[in-house]
N, C-alpha and C positions, 0 to 999 in steps of 0.2 A: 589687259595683261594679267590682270589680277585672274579672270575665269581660265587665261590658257594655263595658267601656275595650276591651280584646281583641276582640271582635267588633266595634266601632267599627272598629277598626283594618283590621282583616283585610276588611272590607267596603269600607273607603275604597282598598287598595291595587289588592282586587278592579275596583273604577268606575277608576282610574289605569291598571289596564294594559289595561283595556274601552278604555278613550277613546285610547290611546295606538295603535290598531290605525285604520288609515283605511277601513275599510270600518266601523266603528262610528259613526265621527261623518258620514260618508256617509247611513249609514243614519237617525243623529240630524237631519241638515239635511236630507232627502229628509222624513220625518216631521215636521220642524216648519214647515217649506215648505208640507204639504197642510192643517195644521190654523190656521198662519198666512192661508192664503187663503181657509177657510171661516169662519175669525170673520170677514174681511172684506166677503165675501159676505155673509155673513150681518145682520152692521153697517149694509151700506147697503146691503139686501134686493137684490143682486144679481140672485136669481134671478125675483123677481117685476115689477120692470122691465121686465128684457128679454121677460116673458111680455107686459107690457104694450106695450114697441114693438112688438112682433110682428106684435098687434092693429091696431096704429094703423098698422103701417106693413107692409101685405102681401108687399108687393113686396119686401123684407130679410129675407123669413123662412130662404131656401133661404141668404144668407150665415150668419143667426145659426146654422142646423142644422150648414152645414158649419164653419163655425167650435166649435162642440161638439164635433162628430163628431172633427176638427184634435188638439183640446183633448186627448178620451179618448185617440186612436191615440196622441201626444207622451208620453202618461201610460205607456202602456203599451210604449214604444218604449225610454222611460226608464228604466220597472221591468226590463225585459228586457236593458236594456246597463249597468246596474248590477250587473244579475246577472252580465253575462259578466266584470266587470271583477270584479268578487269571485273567480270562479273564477280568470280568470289572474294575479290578486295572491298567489292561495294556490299557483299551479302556479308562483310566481315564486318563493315564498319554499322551496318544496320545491328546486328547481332551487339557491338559494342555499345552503342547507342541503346538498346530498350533492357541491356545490361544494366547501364550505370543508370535508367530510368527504375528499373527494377530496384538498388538498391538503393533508392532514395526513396519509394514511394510502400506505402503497408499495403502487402497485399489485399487484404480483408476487407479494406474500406476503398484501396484507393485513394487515400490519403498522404500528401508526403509523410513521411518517416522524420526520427527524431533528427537524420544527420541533416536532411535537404529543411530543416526546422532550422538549424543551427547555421549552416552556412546563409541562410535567408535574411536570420536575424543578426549574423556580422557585415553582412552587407549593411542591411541597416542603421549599425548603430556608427558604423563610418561616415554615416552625414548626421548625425542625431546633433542637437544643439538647441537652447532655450526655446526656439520659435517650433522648431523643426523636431517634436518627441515622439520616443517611439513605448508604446504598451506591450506587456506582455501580462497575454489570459492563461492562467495553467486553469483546465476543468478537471474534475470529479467526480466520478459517476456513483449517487449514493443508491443503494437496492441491488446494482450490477450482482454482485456474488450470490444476491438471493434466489436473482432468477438461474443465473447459471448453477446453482445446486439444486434448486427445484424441478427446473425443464431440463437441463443439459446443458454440454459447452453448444450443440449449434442453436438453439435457441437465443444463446447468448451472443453468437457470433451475428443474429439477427437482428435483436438489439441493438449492437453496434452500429450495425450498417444503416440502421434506420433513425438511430440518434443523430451517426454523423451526416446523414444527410440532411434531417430536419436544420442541424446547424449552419451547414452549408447554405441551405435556404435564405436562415436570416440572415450571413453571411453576408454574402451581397459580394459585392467587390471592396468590403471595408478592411480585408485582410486576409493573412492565408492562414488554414486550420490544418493541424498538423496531427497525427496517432502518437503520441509520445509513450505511454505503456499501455498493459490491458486496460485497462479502463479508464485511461486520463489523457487529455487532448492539450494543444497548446496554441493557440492563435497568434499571429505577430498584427501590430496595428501602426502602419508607419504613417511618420508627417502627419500626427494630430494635433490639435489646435488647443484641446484643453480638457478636463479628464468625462466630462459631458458623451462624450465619442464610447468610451469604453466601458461608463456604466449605461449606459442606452444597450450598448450591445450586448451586455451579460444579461439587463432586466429580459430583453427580447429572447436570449435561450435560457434562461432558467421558465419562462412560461411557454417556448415549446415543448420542452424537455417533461414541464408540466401534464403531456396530455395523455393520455393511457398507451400503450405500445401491445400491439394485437402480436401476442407471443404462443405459437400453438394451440391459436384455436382460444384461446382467453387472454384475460384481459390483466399488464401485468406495468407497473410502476417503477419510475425512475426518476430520481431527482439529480440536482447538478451543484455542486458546489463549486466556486467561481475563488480566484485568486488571483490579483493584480496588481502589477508592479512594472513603474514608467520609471523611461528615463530622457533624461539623466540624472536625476532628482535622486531615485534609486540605484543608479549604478551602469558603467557605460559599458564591462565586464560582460559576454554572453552568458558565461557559466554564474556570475553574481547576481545577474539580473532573473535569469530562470530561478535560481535557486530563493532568492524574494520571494518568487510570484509563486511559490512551492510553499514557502511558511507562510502566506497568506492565506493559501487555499485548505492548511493545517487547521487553520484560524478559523475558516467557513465552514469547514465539519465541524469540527469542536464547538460551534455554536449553533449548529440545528441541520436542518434538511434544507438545501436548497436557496443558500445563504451566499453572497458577495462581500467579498473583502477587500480590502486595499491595503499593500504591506505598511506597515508603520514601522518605526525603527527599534519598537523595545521587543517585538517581536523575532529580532537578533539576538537581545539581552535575554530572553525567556529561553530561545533555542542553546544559547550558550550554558547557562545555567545547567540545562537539562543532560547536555553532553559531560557537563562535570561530575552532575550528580552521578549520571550513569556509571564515567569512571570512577567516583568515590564507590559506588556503590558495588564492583567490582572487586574492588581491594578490600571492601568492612568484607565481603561474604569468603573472601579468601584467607581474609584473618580472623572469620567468624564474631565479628564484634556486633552485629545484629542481635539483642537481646528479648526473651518476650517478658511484658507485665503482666500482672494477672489485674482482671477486677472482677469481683466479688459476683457469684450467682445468689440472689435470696432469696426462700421458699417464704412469700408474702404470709401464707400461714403461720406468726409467730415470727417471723421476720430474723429469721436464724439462716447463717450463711451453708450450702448447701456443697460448694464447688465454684471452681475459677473459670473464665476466661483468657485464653492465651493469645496477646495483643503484642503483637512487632512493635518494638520500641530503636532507634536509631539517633546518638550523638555523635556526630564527623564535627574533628579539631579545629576544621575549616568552615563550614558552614553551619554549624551548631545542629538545634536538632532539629532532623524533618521527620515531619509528620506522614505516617503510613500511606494517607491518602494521597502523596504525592512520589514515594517511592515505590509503593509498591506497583502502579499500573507502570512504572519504566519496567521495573521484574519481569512484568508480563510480559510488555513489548520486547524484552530481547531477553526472553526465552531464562532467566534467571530465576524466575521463581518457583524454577524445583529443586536447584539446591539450594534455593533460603528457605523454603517449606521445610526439606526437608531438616535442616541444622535446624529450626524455630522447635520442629515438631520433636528431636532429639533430645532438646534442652528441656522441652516444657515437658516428658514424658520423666527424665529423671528428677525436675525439680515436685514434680507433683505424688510421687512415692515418698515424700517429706510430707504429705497432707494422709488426716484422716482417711481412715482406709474407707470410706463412705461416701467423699469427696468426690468431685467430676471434673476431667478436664474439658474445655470445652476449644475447641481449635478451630480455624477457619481457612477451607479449602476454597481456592479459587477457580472460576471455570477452565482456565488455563490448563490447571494441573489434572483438572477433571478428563480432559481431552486426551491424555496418556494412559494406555492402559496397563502399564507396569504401576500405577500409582499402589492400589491396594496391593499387593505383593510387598510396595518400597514400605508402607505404611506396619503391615504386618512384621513384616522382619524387625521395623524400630522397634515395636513393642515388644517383642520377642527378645532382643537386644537389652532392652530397657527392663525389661521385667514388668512393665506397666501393664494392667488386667486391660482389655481390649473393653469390655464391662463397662468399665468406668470411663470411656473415652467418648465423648459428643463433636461430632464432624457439623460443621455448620456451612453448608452451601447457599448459595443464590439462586435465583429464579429463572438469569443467564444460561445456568448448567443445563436448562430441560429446553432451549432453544437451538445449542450448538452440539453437535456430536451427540446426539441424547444416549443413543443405543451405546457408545464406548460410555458415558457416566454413568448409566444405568447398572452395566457389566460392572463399574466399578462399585459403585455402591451396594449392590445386591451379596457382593463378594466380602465388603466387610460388614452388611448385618448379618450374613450365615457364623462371623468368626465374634460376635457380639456388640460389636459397633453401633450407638444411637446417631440418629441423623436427625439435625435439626435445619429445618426451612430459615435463614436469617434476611432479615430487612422484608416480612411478608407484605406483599400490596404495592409494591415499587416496579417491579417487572411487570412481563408480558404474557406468563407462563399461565396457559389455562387448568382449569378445575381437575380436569381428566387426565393432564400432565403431571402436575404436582400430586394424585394421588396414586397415578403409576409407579411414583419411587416411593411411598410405602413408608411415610415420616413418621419419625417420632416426634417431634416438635416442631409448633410456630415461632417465631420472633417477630412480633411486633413493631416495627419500625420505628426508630425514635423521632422521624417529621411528624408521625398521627400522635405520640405519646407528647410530646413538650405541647402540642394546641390544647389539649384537654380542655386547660382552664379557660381558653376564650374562643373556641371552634366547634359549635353544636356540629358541623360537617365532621370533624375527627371525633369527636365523642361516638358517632353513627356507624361512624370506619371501627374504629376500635372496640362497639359492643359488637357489630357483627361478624370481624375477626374472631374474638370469644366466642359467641355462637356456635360460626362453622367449627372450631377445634371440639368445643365439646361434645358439637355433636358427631364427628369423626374419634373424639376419645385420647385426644390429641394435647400434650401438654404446651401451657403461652410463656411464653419471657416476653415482658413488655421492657422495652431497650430505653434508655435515656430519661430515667423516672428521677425526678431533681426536687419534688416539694412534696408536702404531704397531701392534696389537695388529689395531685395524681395517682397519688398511692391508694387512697379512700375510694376515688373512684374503680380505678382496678381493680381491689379488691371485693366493691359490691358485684362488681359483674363477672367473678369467676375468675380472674386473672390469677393461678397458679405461682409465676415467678418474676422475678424483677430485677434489672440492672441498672445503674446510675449512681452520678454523683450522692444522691440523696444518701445511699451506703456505702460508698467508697469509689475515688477512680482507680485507676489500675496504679497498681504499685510493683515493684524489685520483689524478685521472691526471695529476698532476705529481710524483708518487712510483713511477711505474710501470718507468724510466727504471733509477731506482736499485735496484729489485726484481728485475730482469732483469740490471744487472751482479751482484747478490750471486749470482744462480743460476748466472752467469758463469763467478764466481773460486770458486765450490761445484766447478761442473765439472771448472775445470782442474786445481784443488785433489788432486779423482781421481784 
């Protein structure tokens, strides 16, 4: 009883999804149409009739024939356009079918796309539960933009296809790998047993990813940063769970090349922060409450202050004060640190027309700002504005500037030493930037980096660093500021081996330029003191 109920069934769904297709019930009204009109025919003997007008009526034979003849051709003009609609109902729904396959999947790789990512992963998290957890990998492809600026985008589009494949490899059938943006992928890992599963799988593509990628004939590097986040533990939400495995993978850049994370929860608290900051920081640049401090530049010869440093100083009512190092790369990131540059560089141009007229300001340009090429124009016009000599202004860039965009920093910088602008190398020895580079822009000054200056006293390795920085400037003709000089010990040594200028606690930190005033007479009655 039980199997005929079953085959009931299965036979009734079977005639439900027959009848649900319109070329069936097509075909059902086409066949009860023809047999509908021969019981009728047949009923009130149609055909024997018309045999009998035919007789009776000579003359109406050739309409009754061609009315027949009308009849058959409609039949068969019918069967035939039935048929073609059949066909391009089925070429219709083919057509809708590699449609909707189309907009689930990235062209390029062949990989689903972010939406058939998403619907994969709501399915999944609809059975998700303590035994039963589901991973998600967001990946990051670290070097991607190098090679696409160095080969081209279809080099890059090579790359792609040959990373997402190697993945696919390790892949296996442990989950599905998805194209989520240009260069960032997203795995789903359903019904795992324990987190064993999903770092096995990242160790296994971070050392494919590992192996060199044969890009135009050479040979060219990619590494992968990994970011994961399970649930339910992390969140049962498709949109909260990606967005985890998203600040995790934040987490594996931010800590090296080719690094695995797992989301942890203060990595919310860090994100939250960051979003506040950002908006305080939004508001201080729109009420211009960003202030700079100066500290003291000192020609070691005679140890007499020479010129300031112009240092971003930031107190918010709410989170007290932060520190540059931590506002200023949000600046960067969205795009704000060229009107904080420019108000910082505003300010410090009228507050240092209050300094001997001998005095230098010394200011620090980021690669950021470097990448614009209206900067020297914006910079000129301030000083023009301000009245401040162009003379007496020291631009201090990084070693970053001669890696990205070189040809626009270059233009810019070439632009303000023709109007008298010095340009100073700051943090030398920390970057990437080769011998040939760094002497293409044509400096007036080294900075010393203060990780080689604070070892002096107990790192024969920085003593080595730091005389052969000396060196090379003397022997290019080049003036040093040695950064972060805090005892005397480090100043002695500096000054035996040519070190020109110096900054640090040891002379002053950066102070309000309404304290500058009173810093300059204590150096005063120091002197006369002598």
């Amino acid at each position: 009883m039980k199997n005929l109920t079953t085959l009931r069934s299965r036979v009734f769904r079977a005639v439900w999804f027959a009848w649900r297709s319109s070329a069936t019930r097509d075909s059902v009204a086409l066949f009860g149409g023809t047999v509908l009109a021969s019981v009728l025919a047949n009923a009130y003997e149609l055909g024997p009739r018309l045999f009998q007008l035919g007789r009776e009526h000579a003359e109406i034979d050739d309409i009754i024939f061609v009315a027949f003849a009308l009849s058959i051709g409609l039949m068969i003009y019918t069967l035939r356009r039935y048929r073609d609609l059949v066909y391009e109902v089925k070429a219709r729904t083919i057509a809708e079918r590699e449609a909707r396959d189309l907009a689930r999947h990235d062209p390029l790789t062949g990989l689903p796309n972010r939406r058939l990512f998403d619907e994969k992963l709501h399915a999944c998290l609809s059975a998700v539960s303590d035994a039963r957890q589901v991973a998600v990998l967001m990946l990051g492809l670290d070097g991607f933009k190098r090679i696409k600026d160095t080969h081209g985008h279809v080099a890059g589009d090579k790359a792609l296809g040959e990373f997402a494949n190697r993945v696919t490899g390790v892949l296996r059938a442990d989950g599905m790998l998805a194209r989520i943006g240009e260069d960032e992928f997203g795995i789903i890992m359903s019904d795992i047993r324990s987190l064993d599963g999903p770092t096995n799988l990242a160790s296994r593509i971070v050392a494919a990813a590992a192996e060199a990628f044969a890009i135009e004939k050479v040979s060219a590097e990619l590494g992968v940063g990994i970011g994961i986040a399970i649930a339910p533990s992390d969140g049962v939400n498709c949109n909260e769970l990606v967005r985890r495995a998203v600040r995790a993978l934040c987490r594996a850049r931010g800590d090296g090349r080719s690094c695995v994370r797992f989301f942890e929860p203060e990595m919310d608290t860090h994100v939250e922060r960051r979003i506040q900051i950002e908006r305080e920081l939004r508001s201080a640049i729109a009420a211009d409450i960003i202030e700079p401090h100066y500290q003291p530049l000192v020609s070691l010869k005679g140890e007499r202050i020479i010129g300031f440093e112009a240092l971003a100083r930031w107190k918010n009512r709410t989170l007290g004060c932060i520190p540059p190092d931590v506002f200023v790369p949000i600046a960067e990131e969205t795009g704000l640190i060229h009107a904080l540059g420019d108000q910082l560089f505003r300010r410090a141009c009228f507050d240092a027309n209050a300094w001997p007229g001998t005095f230098t300001l010394a200011f620090n340009v980021s690669p950021i700002q470097l990448r614009d090429p209206t900067l020297g124009l914006r910079i000129l016009a301030i000083l023009g504005e301000t009245g401040f000599s162009p003379r007496r202004l020291e631009l201090e860039i990084t070693e970053s500037a001669f890696m990205d965009n070189r040809g626009v920093a270059k233009a810019v910088i070439d632009e303000l030493r023709q109007a008298g602008v010095r340009i100073a190398l700051d943090d030398f020895g920390t970057g990437y930037a080769t011998l040939s580079q760094l002497l293409s822009f044509r400096l007036d000054k080294i900075k010393i980096d203060r990780s080689f200056v604070s070892h002096l006293d107990d790192s024969a390795d920085s003593r080595v660093i730091v005389r052969a920085i000396l060196g090379l400037a003397q022997g290019f003709g080049l003036t040093t500021t040695a950064e972060g000089v805090e005892d005397a010990a480090q100043l002695a040594y500096l000054v035996a081996n040519g070190c020109t200028e110096g900054q640090g606690y040891l002379f002053s930190k950066a102070v309000p330029a309404a304290d500058i005033p009173a810093l300059l007479h204590r150096e005063s009655g120091r002197t006369e003191a002598a």
